[in-house]
Steps between C-alpha positions, in 0.01 A plus 500: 500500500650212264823354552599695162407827655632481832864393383497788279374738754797335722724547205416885480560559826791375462619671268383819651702427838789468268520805379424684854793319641702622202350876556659454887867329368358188579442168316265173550564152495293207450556164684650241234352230697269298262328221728181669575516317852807667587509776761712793262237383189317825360654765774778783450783713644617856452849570453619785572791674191773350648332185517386475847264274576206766665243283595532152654297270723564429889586162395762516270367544169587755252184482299187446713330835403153524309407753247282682757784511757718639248296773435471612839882500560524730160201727591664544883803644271770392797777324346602324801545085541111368596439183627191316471452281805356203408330252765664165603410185319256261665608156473130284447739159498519430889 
């Protein structure tokens, strides 16, 4: 698959998860982070209608989620907070 065709596939899906969370009330968020080194770059969040944050990481972030995850918490159809536990950072420096 070329870099063309996988962004676009990625961009599809997308789109598609967009419109499911809008089918359940719902609405997704993309990270604004632009350093592609940074932890939030290229991951999401859904938001509940009254703008509650519905899915967050075990570390803090808002945003943290991939497209697959996503999915999952929109196909389970439970509208409830989810957190994604993420593992502890290994520090390689000492």
């Amino acid at each position: 698959m070329t870099r063309r065709s996988a962004s676009r596939a990625e961009w599809a899906l997308e789109t598609r998860l967009r419109r499911a969370a809008a089918r359940q009330h719902l609405t997704l968020h993309r990270s604004r982070q632009r350093d592609p080194r940074g932890a939030e770059y290229g991951t999401y969040e859904v938001r509940g209608s009254d703008g509650e944050v519905l899915t967050r990481c075990s570390d803090g972030r808002r945003f943290g989620w991939t497209l697959a995850e996503v999915e999952g918490y929109l196909s389970a159809g439970t509208h409830g907070v989810a957190t994604k536990t993420i593992p502890p950072t290994i520090n390689l420096e000492n």
